[in-house]
BAVO-473967 format. One record per residue (C-alpha): x negated, y negated, z; residue in three letters; chain. Coordinates in Angstrom, 3 decimals, padded with zeros to 6 digits. Example, Ala and Ser with C-alpha at 12.3 -4.5 7.8 and 13.67 -1.06 7.14 Angstrom:
REM residues 2
ATOM      east     north        up    r  c
ATOM  -012.300   004.500   007.800  ALA  A
ATOM  -013.670   001.060   007.140  SER  A
This chain:
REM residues 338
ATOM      east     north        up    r  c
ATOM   000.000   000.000   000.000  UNK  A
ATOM  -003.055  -002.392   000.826  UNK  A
ATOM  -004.517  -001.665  -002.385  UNK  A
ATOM  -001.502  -002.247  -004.395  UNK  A
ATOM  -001.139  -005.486  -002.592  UNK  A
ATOM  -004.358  -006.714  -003.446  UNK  A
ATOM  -003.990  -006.119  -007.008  UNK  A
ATOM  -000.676  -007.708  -006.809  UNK  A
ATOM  -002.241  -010.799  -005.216  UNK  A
ATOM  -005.155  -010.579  -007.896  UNK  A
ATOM  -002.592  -010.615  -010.751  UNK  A
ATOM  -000.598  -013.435  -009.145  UNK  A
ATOM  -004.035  -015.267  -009.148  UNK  A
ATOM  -004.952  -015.124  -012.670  UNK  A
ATOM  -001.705  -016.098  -013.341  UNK  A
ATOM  -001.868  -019.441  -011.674  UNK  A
ATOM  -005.512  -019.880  -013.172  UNK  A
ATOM  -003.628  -019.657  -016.433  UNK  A
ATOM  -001.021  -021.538  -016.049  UNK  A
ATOM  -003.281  -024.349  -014.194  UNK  A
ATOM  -005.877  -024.290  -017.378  UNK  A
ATOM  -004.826  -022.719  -020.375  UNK  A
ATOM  -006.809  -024.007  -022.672  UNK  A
ATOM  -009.814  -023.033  -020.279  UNK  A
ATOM  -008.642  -019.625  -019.646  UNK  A
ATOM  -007.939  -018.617  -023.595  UNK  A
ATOM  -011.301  -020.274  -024.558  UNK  A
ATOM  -013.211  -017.920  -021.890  UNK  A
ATOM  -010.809  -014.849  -023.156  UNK  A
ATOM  -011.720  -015.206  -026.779  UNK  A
ATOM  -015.510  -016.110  -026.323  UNK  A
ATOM  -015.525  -013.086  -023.726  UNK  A
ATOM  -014.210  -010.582  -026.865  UNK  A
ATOM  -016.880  -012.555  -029.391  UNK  A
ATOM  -019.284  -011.730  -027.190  UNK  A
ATOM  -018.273  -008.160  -026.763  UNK  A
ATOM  -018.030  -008.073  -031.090  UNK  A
ATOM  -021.408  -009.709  -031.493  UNK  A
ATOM  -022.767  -006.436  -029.113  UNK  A
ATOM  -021.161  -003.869  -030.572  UNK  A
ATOM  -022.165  -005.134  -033.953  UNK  A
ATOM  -025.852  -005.579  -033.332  UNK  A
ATOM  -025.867  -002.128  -032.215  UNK  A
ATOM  -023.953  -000.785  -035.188  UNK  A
ATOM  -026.819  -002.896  -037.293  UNK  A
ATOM  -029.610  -000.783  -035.595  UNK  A
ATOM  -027.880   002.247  -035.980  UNK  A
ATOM  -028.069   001.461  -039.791  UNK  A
ATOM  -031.525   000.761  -040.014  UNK  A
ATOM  -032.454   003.582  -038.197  UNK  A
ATOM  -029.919   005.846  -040.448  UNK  A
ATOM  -031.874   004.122  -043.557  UNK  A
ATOM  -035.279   003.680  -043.070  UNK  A
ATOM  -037.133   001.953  -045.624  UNK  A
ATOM  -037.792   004.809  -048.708  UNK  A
ATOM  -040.841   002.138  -050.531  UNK  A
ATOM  -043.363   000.230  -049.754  UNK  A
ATOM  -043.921  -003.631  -048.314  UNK  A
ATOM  -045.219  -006.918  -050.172  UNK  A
ATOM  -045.858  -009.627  -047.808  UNK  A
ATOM  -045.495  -013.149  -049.541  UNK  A
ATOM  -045.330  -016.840  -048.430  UNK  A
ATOM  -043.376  -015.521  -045.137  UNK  A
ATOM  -041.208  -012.788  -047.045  UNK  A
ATOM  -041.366  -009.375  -046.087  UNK  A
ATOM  -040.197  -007.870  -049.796  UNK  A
ATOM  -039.007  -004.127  -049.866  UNK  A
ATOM  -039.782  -002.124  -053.041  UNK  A
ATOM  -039.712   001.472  -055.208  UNK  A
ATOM  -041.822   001.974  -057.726  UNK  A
ATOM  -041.782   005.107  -059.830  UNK  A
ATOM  -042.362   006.546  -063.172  UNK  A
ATOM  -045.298   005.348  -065.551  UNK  A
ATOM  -045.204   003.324  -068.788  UNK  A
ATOM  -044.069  -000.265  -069.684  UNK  A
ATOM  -042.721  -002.092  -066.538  UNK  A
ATOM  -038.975  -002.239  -065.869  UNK  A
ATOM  -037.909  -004.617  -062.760  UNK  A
ATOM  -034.095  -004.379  -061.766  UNK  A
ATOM  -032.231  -007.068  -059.772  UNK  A
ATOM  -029.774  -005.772  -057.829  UNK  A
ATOM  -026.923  -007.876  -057.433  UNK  A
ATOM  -025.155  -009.788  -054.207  UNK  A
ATOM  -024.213  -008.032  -051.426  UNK  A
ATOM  -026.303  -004.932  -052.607  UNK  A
ATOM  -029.613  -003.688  -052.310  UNK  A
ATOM  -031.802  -000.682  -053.764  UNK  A
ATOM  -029.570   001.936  -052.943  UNK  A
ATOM  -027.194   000.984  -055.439  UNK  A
ATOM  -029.466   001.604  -058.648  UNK  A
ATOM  -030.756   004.704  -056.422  UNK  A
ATOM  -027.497   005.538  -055.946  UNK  A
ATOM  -026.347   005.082  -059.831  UNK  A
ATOM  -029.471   007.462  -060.805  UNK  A
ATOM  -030.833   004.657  -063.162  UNK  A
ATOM  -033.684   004.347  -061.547  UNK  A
ATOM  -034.851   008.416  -062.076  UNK  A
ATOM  -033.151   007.993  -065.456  UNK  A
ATOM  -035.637   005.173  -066.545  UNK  A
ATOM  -038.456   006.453  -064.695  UNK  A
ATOM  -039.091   009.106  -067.330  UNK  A
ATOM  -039.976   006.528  -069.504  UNK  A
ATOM  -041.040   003.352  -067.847  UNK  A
ATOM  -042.794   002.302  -064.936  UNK  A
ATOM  -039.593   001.514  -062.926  UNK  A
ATOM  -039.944  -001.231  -059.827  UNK  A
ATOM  -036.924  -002.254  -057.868  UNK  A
ATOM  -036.646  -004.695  -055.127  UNK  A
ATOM  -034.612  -005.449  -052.185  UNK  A
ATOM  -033.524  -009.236  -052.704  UNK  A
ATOM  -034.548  -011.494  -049.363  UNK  A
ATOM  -031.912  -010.739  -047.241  UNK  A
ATOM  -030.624  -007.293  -048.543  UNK  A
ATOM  -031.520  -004.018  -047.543  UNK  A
ATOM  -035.011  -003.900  -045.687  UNK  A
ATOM  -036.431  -007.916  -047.239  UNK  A
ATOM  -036.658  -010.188  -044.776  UNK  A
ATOM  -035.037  -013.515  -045.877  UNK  A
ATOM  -036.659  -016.597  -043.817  UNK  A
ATOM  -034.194  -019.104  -043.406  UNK  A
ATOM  -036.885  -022.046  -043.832  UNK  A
ATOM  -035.901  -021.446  -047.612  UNK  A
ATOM  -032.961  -022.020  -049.673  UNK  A
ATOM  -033.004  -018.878  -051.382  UNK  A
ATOM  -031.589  -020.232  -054.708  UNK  A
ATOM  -032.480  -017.803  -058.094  UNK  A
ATOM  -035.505  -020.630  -058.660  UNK  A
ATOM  -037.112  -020.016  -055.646  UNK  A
ATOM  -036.233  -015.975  -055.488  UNK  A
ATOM  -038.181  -016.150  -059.216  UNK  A
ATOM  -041.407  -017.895  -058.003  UNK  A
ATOM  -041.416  -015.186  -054.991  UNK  A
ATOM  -041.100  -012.404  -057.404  UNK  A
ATOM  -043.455  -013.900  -059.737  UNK  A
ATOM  -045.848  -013.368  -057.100  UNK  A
ATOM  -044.997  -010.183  -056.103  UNK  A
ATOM  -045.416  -009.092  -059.708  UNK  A
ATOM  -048.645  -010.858  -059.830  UNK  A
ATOM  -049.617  -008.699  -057.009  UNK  A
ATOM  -048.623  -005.701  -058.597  UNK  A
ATOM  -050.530  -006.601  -062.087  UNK  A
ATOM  -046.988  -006.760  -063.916  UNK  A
ATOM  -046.766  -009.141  -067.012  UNK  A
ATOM  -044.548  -008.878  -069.956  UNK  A
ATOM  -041.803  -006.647  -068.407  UNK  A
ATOM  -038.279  -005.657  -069.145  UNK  A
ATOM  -036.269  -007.649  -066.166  UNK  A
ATOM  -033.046  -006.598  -065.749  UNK  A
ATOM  -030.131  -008.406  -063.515  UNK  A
ATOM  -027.027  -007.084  -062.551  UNK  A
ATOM  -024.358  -009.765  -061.835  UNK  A
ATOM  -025.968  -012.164  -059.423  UNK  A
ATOM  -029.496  -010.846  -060.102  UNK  A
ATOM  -028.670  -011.731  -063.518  UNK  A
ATOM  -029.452  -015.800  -062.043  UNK  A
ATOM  -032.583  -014.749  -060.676  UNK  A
ATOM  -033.590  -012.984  -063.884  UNK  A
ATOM  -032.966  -015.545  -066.284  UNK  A
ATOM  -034.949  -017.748  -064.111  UNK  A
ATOM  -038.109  -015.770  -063.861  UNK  A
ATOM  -037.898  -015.877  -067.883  UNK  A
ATOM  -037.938  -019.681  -067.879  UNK  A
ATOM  -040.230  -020.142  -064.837  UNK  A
ATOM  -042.467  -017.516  -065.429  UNK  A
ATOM  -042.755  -016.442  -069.088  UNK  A
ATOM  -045.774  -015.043  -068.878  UNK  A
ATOM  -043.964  -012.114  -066.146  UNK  A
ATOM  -040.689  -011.460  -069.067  UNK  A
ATOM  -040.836  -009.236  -072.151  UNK  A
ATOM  -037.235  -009.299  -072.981  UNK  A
ATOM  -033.938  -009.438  -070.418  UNK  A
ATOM  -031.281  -006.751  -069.808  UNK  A
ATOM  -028.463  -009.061  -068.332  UNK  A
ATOM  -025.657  -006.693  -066.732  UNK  A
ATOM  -022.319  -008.283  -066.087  UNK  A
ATOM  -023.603  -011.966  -064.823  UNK  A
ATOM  -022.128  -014.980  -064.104  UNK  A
ATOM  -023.954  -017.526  -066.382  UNK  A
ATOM  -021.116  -020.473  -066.164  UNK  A
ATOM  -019.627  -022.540  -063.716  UNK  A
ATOM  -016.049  -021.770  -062.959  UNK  A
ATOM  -013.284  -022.503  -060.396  UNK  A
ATOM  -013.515  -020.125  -057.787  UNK  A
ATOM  -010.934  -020.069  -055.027  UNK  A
ATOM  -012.270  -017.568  -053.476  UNK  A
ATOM  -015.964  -018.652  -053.070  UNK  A
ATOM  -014.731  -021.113  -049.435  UNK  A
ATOM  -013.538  -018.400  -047.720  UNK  A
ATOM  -016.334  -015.760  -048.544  UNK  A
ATOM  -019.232  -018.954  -047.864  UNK  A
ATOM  -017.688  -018.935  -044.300  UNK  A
ATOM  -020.252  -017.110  -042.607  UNK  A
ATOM  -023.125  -018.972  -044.677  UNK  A
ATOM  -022.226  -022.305  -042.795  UNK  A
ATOM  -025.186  -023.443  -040.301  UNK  A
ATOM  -024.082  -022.804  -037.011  UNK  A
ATOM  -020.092  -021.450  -037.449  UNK  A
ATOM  -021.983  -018.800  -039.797  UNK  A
ATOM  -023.655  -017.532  -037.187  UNK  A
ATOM  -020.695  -016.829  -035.256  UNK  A
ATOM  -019.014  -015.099  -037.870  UNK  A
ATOM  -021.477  -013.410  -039.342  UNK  A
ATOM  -022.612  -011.297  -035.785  UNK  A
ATOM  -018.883  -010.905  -034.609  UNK  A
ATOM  -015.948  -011.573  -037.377  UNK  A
ATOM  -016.678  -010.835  -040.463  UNK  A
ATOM  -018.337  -007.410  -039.771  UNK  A
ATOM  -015.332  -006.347  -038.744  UNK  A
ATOM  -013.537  -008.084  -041.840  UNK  A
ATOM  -016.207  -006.670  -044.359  UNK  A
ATOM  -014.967  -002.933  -043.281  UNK  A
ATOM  -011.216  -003.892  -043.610  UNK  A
ATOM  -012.083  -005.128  -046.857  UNK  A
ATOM  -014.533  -002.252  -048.241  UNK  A
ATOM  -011.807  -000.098  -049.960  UNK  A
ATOM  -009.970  -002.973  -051.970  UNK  A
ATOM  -013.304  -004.188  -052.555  UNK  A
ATOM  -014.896  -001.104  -054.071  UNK  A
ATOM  -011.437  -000.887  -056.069  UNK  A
ATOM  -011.664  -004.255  -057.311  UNK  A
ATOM  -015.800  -004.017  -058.664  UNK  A
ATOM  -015.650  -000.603  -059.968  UNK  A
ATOM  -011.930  -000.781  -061.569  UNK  A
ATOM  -010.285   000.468  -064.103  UNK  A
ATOM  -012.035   003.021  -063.361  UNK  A
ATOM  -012.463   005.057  -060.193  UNK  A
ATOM  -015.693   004.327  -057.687  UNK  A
ATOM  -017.595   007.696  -058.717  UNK  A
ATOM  -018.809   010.534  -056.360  UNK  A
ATOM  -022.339   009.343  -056.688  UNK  A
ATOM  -021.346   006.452  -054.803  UNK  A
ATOM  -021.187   008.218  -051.775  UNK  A
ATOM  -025.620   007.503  -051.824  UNK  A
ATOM  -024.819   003.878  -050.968  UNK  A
ATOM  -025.064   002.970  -047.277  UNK  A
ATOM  -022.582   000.872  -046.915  UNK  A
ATOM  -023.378   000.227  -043.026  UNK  A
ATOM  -026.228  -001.546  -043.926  UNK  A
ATOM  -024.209  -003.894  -046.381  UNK  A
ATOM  -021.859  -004.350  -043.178  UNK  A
ATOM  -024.797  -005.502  -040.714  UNK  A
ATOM  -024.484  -009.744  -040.118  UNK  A
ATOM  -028.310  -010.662  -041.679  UNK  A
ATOM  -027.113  -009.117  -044.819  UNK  A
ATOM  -023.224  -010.591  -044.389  UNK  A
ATOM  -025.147  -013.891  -043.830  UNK  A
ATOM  -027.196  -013.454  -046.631  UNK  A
ATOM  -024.652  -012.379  -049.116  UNK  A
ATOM  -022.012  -015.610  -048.359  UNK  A
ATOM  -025.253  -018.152  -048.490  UNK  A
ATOM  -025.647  -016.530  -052.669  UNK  A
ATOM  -021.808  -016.860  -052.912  UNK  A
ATOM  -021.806  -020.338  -052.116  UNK  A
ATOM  -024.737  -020.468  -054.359  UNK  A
ATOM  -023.248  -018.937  -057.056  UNK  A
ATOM  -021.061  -022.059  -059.053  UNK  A
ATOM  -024.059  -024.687  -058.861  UNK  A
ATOM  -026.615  -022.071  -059.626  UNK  A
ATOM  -024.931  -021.146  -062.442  UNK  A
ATOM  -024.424  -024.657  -063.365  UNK  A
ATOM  -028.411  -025.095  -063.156  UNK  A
ATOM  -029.217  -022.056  -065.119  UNK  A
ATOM  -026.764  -023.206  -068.424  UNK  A
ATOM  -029.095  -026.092  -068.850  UNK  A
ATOM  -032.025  -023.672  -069.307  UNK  A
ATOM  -030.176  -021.032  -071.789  UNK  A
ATOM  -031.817  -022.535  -074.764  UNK  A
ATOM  -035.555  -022.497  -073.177  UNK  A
ATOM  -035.216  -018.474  -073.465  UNK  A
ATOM  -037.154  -017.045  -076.358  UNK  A
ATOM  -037.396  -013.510  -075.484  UNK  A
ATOM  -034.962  -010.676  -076.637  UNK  A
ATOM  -031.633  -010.656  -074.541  UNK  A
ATOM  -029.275  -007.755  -074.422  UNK  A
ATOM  -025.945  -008.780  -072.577  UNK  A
ATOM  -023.979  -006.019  -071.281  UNK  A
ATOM  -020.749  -006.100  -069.637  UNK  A
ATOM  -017.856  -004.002  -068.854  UNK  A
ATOM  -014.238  -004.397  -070.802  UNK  A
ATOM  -011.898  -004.474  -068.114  UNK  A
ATOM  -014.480  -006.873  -065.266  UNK  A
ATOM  -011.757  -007.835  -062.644  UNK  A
ATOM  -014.238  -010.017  -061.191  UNK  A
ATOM  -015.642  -011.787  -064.063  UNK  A
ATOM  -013.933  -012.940  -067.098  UNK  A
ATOM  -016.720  -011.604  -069.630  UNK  A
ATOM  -015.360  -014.163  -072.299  UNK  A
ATOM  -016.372  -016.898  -070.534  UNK  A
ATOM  -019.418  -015.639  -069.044  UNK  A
ATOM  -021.238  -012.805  -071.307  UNK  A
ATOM  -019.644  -013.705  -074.136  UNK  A
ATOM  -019.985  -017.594  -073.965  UNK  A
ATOM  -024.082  -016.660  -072.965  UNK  A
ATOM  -024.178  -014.513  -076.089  UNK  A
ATOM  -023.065  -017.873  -078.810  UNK  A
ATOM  -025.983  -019.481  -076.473  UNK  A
ATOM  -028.731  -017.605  -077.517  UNK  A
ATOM  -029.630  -016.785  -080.705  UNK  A
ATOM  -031.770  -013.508  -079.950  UNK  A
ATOM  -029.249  -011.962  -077.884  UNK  A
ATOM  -026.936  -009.011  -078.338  UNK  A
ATOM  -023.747  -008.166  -076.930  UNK  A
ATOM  -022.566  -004.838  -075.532  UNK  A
ATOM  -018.833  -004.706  -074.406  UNK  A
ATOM  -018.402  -001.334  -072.519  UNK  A
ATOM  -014.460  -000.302  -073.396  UNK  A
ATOM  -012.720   000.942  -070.075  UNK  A
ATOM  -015.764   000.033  -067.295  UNK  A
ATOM  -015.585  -002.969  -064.952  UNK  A
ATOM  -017.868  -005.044  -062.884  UNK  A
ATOM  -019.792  -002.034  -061.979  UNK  A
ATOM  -021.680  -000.838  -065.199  UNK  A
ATOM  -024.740   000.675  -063.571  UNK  A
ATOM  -022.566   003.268  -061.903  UNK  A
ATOM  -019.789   003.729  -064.172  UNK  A
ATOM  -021.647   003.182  -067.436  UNK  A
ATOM  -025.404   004.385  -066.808  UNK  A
ATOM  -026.081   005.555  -070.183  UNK  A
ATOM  -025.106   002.494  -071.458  UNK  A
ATOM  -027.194   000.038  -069.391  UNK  A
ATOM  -029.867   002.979  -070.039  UNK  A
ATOM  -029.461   001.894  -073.923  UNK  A
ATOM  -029.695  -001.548  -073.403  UNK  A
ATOM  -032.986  -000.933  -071.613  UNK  A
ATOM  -034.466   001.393  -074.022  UNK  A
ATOM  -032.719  -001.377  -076.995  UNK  A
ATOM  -034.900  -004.176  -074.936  UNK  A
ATOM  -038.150  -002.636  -075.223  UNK  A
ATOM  -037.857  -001.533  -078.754  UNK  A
ATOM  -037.112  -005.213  -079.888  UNK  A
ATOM  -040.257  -006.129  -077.493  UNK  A
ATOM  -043.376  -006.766  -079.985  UNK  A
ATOM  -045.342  -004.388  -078.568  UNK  A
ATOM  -048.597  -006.726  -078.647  UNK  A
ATOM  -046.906  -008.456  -075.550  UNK  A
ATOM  -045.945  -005.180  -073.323  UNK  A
ATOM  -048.232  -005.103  -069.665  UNK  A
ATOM  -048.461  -000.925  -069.055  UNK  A
């Protein structure tokens, strides 16, 4: 009976600490679940790493720890993965053993994504992501190589080709955003991107958000068609953890003005360019973008894969495979680094 009046007296308490400040009391609840989210997500983040350890090797430049694979032997093929994804995804797609039977294959983690660090002393536009893989190619005695971007890694592509010539045989540009459009829905997915709020977000909110949001997500980037079995080699987890979150709403904000910087350099590009796109992109409109690109530059060629979407280096491997292997042939072979 004492017991059961002490809770009752206990209850009665809170309840006149609510109704004496409830502003106070509600601010203390929510930042008292935040705080609980933020813990339970760092852990989950750890668990991911440890899941995924890193399967290449490290390039320290100007700050940057940058995460790579290289495999295979022959001329050198760089891929860019795209926002919000990492190595695992052209792992995943088997492109990368696909081309390594032919080229000399090396694939990066982006700053930010997968096991690259991504200093945040740096805006990490697709200029400043060139000059750091300029270097890193430098390092690794690559010149003259196939560089192929897949939708935002298409930006930093097309930049290393008019910043650094000297690194770019020819381009393989996969289902990029090359214009500046309206996009409503670039605000709301900048959110966690914002100095300060961001931060907030990214370590409790939008984890949780980002899982909720996986399936239609997945549906939306690989449709028409279904996201296929191979898939399952992604780790999504460590798409979910709040650096890469962070990381991946700072390029989405990034997106319309980079875009709008890169169309001023279109005509600077002398190198072969294959464009390759899916059909049916329900992200893109590839009329505007890939197609609009292609009218820009003269050397270019134009590859409209009937029934795939946004996701051609899963659902349409052979393809982008083509494009590559189209690329190098139209490469004068005087200016190929082995």
């Amino acid at each position: 009976m004492a017991l059961s009046r002490r809770r009752s007296h206990s209850l009665q308490n809170n309840a006149s600490v609510f109704r004496r400040y409830p502003l106070t009391t509600a601010i203390a609840a929510v930042a008292g679940v935040l705080a609980a989210t933020a813990i339970v997500n760092r852990q989950l983040a750890k668990r991911a790493r440890r899941n995924n350890p890193p399967t290449g090797r490290f390039l320290e430049i100007d700050g940057v720890r940058l995460h790579y694979v290289e495999r295979g032997q022959g001329r050198p093929l760089v891929l860019f993965h795209g926002n919000g994804s990492m190595i695992q995804d052209f792992e995943s797609s088997g492109l990368i053993d696909l081309a390594a039977r032919t080229y000399r294959v090396i694939v990066f983690d982006r700053p930010g994504y997968g096991h690259s660090s991504r200093p945040r002393n740096v805006v990490w536009t697709p200029q400043a992501q060139a000059d750091l893989f300029a270097k890193a190619l430098d390092r690794l005695n690559v010149t003259q190589a196939i560089i192929l971007g897949h939708s935002w890694g298409s930006l930093v592509a097309v930049a290393l080709a008019t910043r650094h010539p000297a690194m770019v045989g020819a381009l393989v540009l996969a289902s990029g955003y090359y214009f500046p459009t309206v996009r409503i829905d670039v605000p709301a997915l900048s959110a966690p991107a914002v100095p300060g709020l961001g931060d907030i977000l990214s370590y409790t909110i939008a984890p949780l958000v980002s899982r909720l949001m996986w399936p239609a997500m997945l549906r939306k980037l690989f449709g028409p068609r279904p996201v296929p079995a191979k898939f399952v080699g992604f780790p999504k987890e460590m798409a979910f953890r709040p650096s890469q979150i962070r990381a991946s709403a700072a390029e989405t904000a990034l997106m319309i003005p980079s875009a709008f910087a890169a169309a001023k350099t279109y005509n600077e590009l002398t190198v072969p360019v294959i464009i390759i796109a899916g059909e049916d992109d329900r992200l893109i409109d590839i009329d505007e973008q890939s197609g609009r690109l292609h009218g820009r530059i003269t050397q270019s060629k134009l590859h409209r894969i009937t029934g795939a979407g946004h996701m051609v280096q899963q659902s349409a491997t052979g393809n982008l495979m083509a494009a590559i292997n189209e690329a190098a042939v139209a490469t004068p072979r005087l200016a190929i680094g082995m």
